[in-house]
Phi, psi and omega in degrees: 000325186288325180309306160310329167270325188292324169317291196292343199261322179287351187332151173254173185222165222201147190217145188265109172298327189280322165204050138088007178280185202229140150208194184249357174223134170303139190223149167282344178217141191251145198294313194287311173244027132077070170236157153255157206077328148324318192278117155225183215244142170205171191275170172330093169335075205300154209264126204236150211219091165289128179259130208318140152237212187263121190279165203250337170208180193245140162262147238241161171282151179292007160259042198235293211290165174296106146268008167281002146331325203255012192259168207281148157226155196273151192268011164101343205248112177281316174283340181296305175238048162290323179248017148271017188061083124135348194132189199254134166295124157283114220125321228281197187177083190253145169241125195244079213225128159216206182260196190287193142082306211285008188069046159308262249283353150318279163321294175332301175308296178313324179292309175287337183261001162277002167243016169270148164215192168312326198255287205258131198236181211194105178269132159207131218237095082351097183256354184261318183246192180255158198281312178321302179278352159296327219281317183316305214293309183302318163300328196291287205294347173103000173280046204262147191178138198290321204265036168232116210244121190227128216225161198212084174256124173227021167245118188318338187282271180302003195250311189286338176298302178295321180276350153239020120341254182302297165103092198228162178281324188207122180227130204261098163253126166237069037205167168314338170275346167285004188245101185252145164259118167315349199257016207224110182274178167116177190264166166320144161100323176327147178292351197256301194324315233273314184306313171311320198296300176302330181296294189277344144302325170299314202293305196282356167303279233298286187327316203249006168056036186251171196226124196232111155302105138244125180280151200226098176318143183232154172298182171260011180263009166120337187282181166287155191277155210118164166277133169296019154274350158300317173318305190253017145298311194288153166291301180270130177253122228194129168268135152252126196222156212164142166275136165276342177263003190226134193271014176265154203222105172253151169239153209216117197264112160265359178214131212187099159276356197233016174179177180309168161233030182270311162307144187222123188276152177242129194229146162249142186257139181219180155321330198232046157119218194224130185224123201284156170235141199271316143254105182261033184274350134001299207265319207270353186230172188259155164253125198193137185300311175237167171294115175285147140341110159080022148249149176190140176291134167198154159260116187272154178258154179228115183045251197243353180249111196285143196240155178239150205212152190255126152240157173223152158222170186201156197228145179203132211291139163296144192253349216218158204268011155207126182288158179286128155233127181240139161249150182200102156103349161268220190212116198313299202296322184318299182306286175348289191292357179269325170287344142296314215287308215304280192319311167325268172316296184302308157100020143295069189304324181312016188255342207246008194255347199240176187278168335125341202285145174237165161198180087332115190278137170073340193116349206262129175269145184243126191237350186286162175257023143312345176272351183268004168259356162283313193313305216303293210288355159324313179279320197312301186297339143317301179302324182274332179089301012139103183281166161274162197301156186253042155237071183215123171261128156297127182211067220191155183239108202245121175311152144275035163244033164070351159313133147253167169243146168312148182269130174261053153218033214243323171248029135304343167282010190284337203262340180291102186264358198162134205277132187293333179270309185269165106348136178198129177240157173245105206253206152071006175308330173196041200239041177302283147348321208259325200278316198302325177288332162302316158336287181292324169292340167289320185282000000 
């Protein structure tokens, strides 16, 4: 029996060198960050009992504490902090991850250099460029600034060096994966490196009551690069999201310990930087005097804030023996079913013979189903030739049983005060049913 307990207690165990998971048998790809090769074998872990040591500060009731420690300041950028809920927590710890191209290290710059003074000095740390090529990207946008310090670092040692050099308020890392600690094996970016790295900036934030942007790599199916354990370290997770071919920029909160996660800031990327736009319903519409056949107006939420966006459609004799349906910024299966609802309900036959297009105006996608009832009479009114009136807003989520539904974002709309080209008054809430038969009778 001692022999047989002495055997299970020495047993050896196996380890994922890249982000430490554990199991009792070898494997070739570790279940947790999907490497091959990675899992080896080391020994049994001997079993360790932590004894009370001294604690660093006494704990006081929560109505004791300071909380004006804690209050937001603002970062120069009104939409950054509209969905950081008021500005950055000093303390704070935002992650900031999108795909190349989209204007992070754009936005980031401008932030830094509006949020240096006299008082608040502004670290920004750049492992992807040269101190040159940021300083180019800082003359076009205008980020120029005494109290903003720029340093072109990719060892953790000296990024931590620099802060107590400069002694900065707000520190910029671009980007994180790009930051290795010597004392960690494995290349940049690697789940253990990505981890050290963020460990020791979240640690020297919290102690020094400085406030930290780090960008963040994203894979190609969108998420962040990385251990998710980065996700829940950080306080704020912030999406940047965008078409590259479209001058609109949304940031998007995915995580917020100091406000919602309902806001969504809206920004345009241009030749001399990024700039927030406070309405951007602009950028959703066409300008033309009077209404064509197959266009209609509707309004979408973005987090809380609606936005009013142009669908268009257009119908064409088909060359080929199953027409075409194409979509651009809506949701194919959503349109499917409006073109149904239509032929069906509507009693339009003419649809199922022909091509097909739906879109959008400016890039912008409507994933809400407050949008099938403009998409339905876009097409209806397309079929008939007959345009819609142009003070009518489409609004309504409409079934296939040609019924609508109330819409729950509809009184978010108090805040729509006037469409930047047109007049939009906002009808149509449950009059789904009425308009498609009207459609069809018209045609």
């Amino acid at each position: 029996m001692a022999a047989r307990a002495k055997s299970t207690k020495e047993r050896p165990s196996f380890r994922c060198t890249e982000c430490g998971w554990q199991t009792a048998k070898w494997l070739g790809r570790c279940p947790e960050c999907q490497a091959w090769g990675t899992v080896e074998e080391y020994g049994a872990p001997a079993v360790r009992t932590t004894s009370p040591g001294r604690v660093t500060t006494s704990a006081v009731p929560i109505g004791e504490v300071d909380g004006r420690q804690a209050t937001a300041r603002s970062t120069g950028v009104p939409e950054l902090d509209r969905v950081l809920g008021g500005g950055l927590v000093p303390g704070a710890v935002v992650l900031v991850a999108g795909e190349p191209g989209v204007g992070k290290s754009t936005l980031l710059l401008d932030v830094a250099a509006k949020s240096a003074s006299d008082e608040h000095r502004t670290l920004y740390v750049t492992g992807e460029e040269s101190a040159s090529q940021v300083r180019l990207r800082a003359d076009r946008i205008d980020a120029i600034d005494d109290h903003l310090y720029l340093a072109a670092e990719t060892d953790l040692a000296a990024v931590l060096g620099h802060l107590d050099a400069v002694k900065p308020s707000l520190l910029i890392l671009d980007s994180v994966q790009t930051v290795a600690s010597p004392e960690i094996d494995g290349a940049p970016g690697g789940m253990a490196q990505v981890r050290e790295v963020a460990g020791a900036l979240i640690r020297a934030s919290k102690e020094r009551g400085m406030s930290t942007l780090l960008v963040g790599h994203v894979t190609k199916d969108g998420t962040i690069a990385g251990p998710r354990l980065l996700e829940h370290l950080v306080d704020v997770v912030l999406h940047f999201e965008g078409d590259r071919h479209a001058r609109l920029r949304l940031v998007r909160g995915v995580k917020n310990r100091y406000g919602t996660t309902d806001e969504v800031g809206c920004f345009e990327l241009h030749d001399e930087g990024i700039t927030g736009l406070a309405d951007p319903s602009g950028l959703f519409l066409t300008r033309r005097a009077e209404p064509v056949p197959g266009t209609c107006l509707t309004v979408t939420l973005e987090g809380r804030r609606p936005l009013v966006a142009e669908v268009q459609a257009l119908t064409v004799d088909s060359q080929i023996p199953s027409p075409r349906r194409t979509t651009s910024g809506l949701e194919t299966s959503r349109v499917s079913m409006m073109l149904a609802v239509l032929e069906q309900r509507g009693r339009i036959s003419a649809l199922g013979k022909r091509d097909i297009y739906s879109a959008t105006v400016g890039g912008v996608k409507l994933s809400e189903p407050a949008a099938d009832l403009a998409v339905a009479l876009a097409h209806a009114r397309r079929a008939s030739g007959a345009p819609v009136p142009p003070l009518l807003v489409a609004l309504g989520e409409v079934c296939v049983s040609r019924e609508g539904m109330p819409n729950t974002g509809v009184q978010s709309l108090d805040s729509v005060a006037h469409a930047p080209v047109r007049p939009v008054t906002p009808r149509c809430r449950r009059t789904s049913s009425r308009s498609v038969r009207s459609a069809s009778r018209e045609r």
